[in-house]
Every structure is written in C-alpha cells, then in structure tokens.
Backbone as a ProteinNet text record, in pm:
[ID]
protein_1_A
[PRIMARY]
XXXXXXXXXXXXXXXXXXXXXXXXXXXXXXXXXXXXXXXXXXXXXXXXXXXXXXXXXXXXXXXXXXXXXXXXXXXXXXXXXXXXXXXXXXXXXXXXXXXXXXXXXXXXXXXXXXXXXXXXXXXXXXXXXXXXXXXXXXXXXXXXXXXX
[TERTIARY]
84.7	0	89.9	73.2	144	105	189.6	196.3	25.9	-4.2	-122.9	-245.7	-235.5	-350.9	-332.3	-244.4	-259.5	-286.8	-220.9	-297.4	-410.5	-505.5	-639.2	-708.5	-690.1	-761.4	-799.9	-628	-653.8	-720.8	-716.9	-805.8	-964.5	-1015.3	-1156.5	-1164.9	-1066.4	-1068.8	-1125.6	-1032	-1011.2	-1126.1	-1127.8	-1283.3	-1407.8	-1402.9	-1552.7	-1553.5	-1399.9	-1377.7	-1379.9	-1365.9	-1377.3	-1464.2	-1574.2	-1733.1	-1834.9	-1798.7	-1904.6	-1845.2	-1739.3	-1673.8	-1751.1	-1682.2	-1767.2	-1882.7	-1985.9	-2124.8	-2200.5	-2118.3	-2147.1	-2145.2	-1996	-1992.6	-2091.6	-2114.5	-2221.4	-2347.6	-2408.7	-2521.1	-2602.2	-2570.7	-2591.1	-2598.3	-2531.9	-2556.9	-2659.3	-2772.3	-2823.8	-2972.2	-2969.4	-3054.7	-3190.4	-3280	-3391.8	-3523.2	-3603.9	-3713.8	-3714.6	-3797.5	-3844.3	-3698.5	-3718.6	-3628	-3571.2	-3671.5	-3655.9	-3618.4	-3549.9	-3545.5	-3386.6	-3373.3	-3189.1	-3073.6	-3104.4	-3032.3	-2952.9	-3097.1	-3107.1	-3013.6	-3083	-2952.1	-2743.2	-2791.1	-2637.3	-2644.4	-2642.8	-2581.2	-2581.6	-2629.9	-2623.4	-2468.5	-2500.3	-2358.7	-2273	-2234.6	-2153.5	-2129.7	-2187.1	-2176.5	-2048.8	-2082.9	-2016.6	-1917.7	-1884.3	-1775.5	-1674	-1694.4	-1645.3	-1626.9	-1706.2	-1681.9	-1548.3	-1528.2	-1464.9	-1320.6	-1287.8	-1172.9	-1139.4	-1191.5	-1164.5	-1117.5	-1166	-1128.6	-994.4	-1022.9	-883.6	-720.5	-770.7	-680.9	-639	-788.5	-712	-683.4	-717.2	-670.7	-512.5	-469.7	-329.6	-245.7	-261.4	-250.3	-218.8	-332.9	-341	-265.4	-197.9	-127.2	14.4	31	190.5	210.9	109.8	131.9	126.3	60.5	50.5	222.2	264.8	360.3	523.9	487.2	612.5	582.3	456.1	456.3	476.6	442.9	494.6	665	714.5	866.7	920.9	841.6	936	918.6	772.4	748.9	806.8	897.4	849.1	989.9	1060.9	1171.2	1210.8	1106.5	1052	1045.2	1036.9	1019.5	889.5	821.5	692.2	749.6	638.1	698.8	722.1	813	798	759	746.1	674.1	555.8	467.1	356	355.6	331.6	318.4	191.6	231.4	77	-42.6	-4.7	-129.3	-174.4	-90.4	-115.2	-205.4	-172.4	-284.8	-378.3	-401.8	-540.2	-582.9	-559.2	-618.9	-668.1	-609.8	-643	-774.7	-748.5	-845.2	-998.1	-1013.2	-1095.9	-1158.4	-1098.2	-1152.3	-1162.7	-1138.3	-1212	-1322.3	-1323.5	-1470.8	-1556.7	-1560.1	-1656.4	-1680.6	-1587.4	-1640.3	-1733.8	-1671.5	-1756.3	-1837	-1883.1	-2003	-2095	-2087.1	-2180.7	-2155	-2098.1	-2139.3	-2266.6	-2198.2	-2302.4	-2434.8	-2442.2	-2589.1	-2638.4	-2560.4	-2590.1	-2644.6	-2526.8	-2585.1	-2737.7	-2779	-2902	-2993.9	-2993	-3090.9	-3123.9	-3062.6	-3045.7	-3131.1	-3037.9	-3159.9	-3285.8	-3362.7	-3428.9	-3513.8	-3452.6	-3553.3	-3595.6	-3550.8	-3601.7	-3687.1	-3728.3	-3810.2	-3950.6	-3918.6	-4024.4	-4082.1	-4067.5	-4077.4	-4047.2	-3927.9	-3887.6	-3770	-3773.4	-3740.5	-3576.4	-3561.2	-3387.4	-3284	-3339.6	-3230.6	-3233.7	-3314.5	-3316.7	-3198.9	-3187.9	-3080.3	-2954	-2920.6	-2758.1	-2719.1	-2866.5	-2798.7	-2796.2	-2883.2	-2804.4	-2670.1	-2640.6	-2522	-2411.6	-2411.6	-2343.9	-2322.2	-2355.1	-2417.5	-2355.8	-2368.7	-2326.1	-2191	-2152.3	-1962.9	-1921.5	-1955.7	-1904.4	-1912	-2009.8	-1996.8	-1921.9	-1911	-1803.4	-1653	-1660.3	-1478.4	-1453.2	-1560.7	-1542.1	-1535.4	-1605.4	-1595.7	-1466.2	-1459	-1282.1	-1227.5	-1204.1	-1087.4	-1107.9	-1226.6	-1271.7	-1284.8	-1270.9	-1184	-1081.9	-1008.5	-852.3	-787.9	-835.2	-831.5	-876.8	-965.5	-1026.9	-942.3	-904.6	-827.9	-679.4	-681.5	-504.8	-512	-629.2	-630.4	-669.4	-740.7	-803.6	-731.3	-684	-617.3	-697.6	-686.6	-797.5	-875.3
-116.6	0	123.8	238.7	332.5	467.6	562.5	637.1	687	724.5	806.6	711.9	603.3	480.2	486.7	453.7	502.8	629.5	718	854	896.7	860.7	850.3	802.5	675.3	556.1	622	690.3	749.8	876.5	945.9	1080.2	1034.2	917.6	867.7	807.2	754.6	720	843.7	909	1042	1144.5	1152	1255.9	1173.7	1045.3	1014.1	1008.6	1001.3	997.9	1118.7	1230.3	1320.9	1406.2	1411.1	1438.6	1357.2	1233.9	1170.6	1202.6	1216.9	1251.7	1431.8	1483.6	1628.5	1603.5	1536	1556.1	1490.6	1407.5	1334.7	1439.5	1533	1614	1741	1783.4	1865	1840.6	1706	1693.3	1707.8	1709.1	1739.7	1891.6	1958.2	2090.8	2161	2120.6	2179.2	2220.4	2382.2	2424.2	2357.3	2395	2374.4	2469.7	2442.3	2542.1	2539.2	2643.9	2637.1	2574.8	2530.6	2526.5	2673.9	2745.8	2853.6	2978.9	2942.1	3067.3	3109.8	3194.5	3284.3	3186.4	3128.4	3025.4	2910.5	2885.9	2735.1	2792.1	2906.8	2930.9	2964.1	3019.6	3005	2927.6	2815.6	2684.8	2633.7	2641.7	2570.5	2658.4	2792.2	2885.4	2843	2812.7	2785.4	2631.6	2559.8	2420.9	2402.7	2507.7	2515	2574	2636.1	2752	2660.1	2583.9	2495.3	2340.2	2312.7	2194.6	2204.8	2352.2	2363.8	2400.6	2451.3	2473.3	2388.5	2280.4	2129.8	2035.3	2042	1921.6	2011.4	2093	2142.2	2141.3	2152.4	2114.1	1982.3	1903.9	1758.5	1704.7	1743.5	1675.3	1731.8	1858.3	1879.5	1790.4	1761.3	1656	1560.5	1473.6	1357.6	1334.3	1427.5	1441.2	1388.7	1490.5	1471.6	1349.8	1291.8	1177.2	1055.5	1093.2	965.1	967.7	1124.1	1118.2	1050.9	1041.2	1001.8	886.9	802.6	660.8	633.9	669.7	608	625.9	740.7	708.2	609.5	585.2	492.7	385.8	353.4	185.1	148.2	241.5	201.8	260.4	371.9	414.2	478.6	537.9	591.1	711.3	841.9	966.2	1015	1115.4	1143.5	1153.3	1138.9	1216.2	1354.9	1436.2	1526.3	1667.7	1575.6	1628.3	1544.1	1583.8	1574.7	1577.9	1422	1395.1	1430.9	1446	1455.8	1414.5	1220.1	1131.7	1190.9	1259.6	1276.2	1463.1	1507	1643.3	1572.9	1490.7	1464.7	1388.3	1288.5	1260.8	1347.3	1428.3	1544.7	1654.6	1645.5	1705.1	1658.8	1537.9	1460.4	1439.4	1470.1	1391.1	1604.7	1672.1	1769.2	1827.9	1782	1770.5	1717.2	1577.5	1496	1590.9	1589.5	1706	1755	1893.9	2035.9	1969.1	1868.5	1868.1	1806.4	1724.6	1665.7	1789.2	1883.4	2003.5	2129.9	2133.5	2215.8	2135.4	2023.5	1954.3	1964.7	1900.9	1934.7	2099.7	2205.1	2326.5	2417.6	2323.5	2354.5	2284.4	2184.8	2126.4	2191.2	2209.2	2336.4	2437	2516.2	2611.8	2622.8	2482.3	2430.6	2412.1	2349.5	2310.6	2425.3	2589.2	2681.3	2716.9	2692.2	2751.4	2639.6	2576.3	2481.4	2465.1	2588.4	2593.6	2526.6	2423.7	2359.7	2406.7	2420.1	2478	2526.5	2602.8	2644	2580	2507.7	2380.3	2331.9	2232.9	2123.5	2165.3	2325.7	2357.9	2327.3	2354.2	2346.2	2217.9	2104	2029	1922.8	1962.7	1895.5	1962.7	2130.2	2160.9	2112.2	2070.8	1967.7	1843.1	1761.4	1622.6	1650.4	1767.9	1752.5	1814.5	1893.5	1906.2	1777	1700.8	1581.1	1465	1464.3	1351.6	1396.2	1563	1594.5	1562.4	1611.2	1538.5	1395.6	1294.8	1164.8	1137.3	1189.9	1163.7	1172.5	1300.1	1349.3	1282.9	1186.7	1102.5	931.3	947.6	792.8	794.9	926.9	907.4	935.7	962.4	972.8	834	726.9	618.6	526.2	575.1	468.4	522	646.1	625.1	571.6	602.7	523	403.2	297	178.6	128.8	253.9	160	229.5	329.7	444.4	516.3	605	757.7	677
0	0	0	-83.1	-110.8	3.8	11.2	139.1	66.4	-42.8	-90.8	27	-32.9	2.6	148.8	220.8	347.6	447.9	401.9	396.4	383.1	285.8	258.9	360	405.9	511.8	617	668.6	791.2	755.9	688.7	668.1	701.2	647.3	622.7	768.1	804.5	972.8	1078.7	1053	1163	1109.3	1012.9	1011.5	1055.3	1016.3	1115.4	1251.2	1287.5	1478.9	1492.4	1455.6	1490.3	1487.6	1375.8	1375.7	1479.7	1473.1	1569	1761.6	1733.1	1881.7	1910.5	1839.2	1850.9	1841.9	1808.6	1796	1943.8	1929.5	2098.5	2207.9	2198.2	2300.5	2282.5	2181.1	2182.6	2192.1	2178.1	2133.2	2360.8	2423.2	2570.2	2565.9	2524.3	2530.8	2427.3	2399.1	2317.2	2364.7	2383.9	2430.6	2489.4	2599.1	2604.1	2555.7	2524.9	2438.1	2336.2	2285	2158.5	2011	1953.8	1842.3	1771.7	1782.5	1674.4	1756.7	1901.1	1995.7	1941.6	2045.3	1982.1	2048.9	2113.7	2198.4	2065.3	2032.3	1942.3	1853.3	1777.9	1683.9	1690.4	1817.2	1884.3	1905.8	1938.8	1974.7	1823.7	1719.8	1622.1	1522.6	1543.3	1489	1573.1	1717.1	1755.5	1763.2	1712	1643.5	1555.6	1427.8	1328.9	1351.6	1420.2	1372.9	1480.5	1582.9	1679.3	1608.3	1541.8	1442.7	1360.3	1273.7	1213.3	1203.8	1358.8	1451	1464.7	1512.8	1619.6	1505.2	1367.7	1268.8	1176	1203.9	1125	1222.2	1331.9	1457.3	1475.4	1487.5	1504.8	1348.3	1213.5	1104.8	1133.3	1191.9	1167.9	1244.7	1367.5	1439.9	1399.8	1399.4	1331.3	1203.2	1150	1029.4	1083.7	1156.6	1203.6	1264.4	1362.9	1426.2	1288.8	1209	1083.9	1006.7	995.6	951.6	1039.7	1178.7	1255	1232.8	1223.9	1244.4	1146.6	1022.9	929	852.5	905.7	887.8	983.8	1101.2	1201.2	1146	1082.7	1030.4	965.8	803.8	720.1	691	733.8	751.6	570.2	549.5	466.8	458.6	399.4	420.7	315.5	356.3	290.5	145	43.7	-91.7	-80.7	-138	-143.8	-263.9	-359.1	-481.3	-517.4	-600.8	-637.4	-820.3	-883.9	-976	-1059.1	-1204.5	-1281.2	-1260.6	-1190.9	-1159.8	-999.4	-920.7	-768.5	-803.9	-894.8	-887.5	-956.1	-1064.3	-1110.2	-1020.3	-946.9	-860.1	-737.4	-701.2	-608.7	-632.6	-786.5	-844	-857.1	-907	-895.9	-746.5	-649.8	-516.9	-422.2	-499.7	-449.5	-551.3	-662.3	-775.8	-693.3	-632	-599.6	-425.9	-394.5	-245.8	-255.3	-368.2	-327.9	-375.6	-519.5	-555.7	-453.9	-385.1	-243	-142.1	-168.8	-36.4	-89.4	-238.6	-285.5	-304.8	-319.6	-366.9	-202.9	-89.6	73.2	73.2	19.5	48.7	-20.2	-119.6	-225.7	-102.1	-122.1	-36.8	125.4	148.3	290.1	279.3	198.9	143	100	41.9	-30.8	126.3	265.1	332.1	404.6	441.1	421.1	380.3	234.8	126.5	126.2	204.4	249.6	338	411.8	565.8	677.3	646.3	765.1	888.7	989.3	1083.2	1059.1	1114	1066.4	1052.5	1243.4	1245.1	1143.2	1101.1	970.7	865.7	840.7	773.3	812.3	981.5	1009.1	993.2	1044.6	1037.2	911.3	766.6	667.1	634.6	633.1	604.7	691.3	810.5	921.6	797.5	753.1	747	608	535.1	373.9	389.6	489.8	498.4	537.1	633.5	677.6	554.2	483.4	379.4	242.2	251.6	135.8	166.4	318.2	314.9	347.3	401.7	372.5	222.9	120.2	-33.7	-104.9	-51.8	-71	-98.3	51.9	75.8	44.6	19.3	-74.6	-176.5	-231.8	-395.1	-418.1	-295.7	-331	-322.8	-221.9	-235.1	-322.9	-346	-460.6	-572.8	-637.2	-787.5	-804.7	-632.6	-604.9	-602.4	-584.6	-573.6	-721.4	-784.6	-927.4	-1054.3	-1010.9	-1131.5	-1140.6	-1277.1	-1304.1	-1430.9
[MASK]
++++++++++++++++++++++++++++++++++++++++++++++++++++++++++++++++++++++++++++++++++++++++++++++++++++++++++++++++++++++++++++++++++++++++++++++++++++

C-alpha cells in the first residue's frame, strides 16, 4: 500500500472519529425550548464555527502523528513532490467534495423555502460538509487503488 492509500484511510478514519466525537460532546448541550429561539440558533452557529476549529486542529494533528509513524514503520520519508497522476487525482476527489457540499448546500436552502425549521438547515449543512470530506478522501483512495 502506497503512502497516498494510506494517507487517505486514515483521513476517512479520523474525520468520522472526529465528527461523531464532537457531535457526541455537543449533542448534551443543546438548548432547552423552543427550536426557533436565539439560543437554538447560537448553539447551532456555535456548532459550526467549533466543528470547524476542532477538525482542522485535530486533522493537523493527526497528520503529524501519521507522519512520525509512518517514517518509524516504514523508515521511509513522505513524498515530497507531487506527480501529474497525484494532482489529477487530487483534483478529482475535491470535484466529488464540493459537488456533495453544494448539492448538501441547495438542499439546505431548499428546506427553508419549504418551511422547515432552521435547524433542519444546520444540520443537513453539518451532514453535507461531513460527507463531502469523507468523499474526498474515498476518492482519493479509490483512484489510487483503481487508477484515473
């Protein structure tokens, strides 16, 4: 398995431990009353903006620790350039992202315009960032495992 293919794994590892870990710890703190009070919505803005601190923190993390273990295993050093096949593949697996964040972010909007409660919005846009960067990284694996 090539450093790409392993790299990937753990990316698809660590973002679901780390969304479902944050969601666990927040999901106790979430207001009492109405849904649609000023509370609900702060707690739902401060959802996000705390979601998005915490995974960019622990992906950096989790980076470095992937990177010591795997020079100790493998006694190996990262690549340090980036081939024709490693940007089209890169490319491809942030195509397939944004496109599952923007189809997540239409539909969001969409449940607005339908009158469904605000929340309902944060939390498909929650639910469609989290399945755009799992996509990400399961097509960065998958074209490294099958080609482009």
């Amino acid at each position: 398995m090539t450093y790409q293919e392993k790299k990937s794994i753990v990316s698809v590892i660590s973002t679901i431990l780390i969304f479902v870990s944050y969601c666990l710890y927040m999901y106790p703190r979430f207001p009492g009353g109405g849904l649609e009070s000023i509370e609900a919505i702060r707690y739902w803005g401060t959802f996000v903006l705390f979601l998005t601190l915490f995974s960019i923190v622990a992906h950096i993390i989790i980076s470095i620790i992937f990177n010591i273990v795997f020079r100790i295993t493998t006694n190996e050093k990262e690549p340090t350039f980036a081939d024709e096949l490693d940007k089209l593949i890169e490319l491809k697996a942030q195509r397939n992202s944004f496109f599952v964040f923007i189809i997540g972010f239409l539909i969001a909007m969409g449940s607005l315009v339908i009158f469904q409660p605000s929340h309902m919005m944060f939390i498909i846009l929650i639910t469609s960032g989290f399945i755009s960067d799992v996509m990400g990284s399961v097509t960065k694996l998958y074209h490294y495992r099958r080609g482009v």
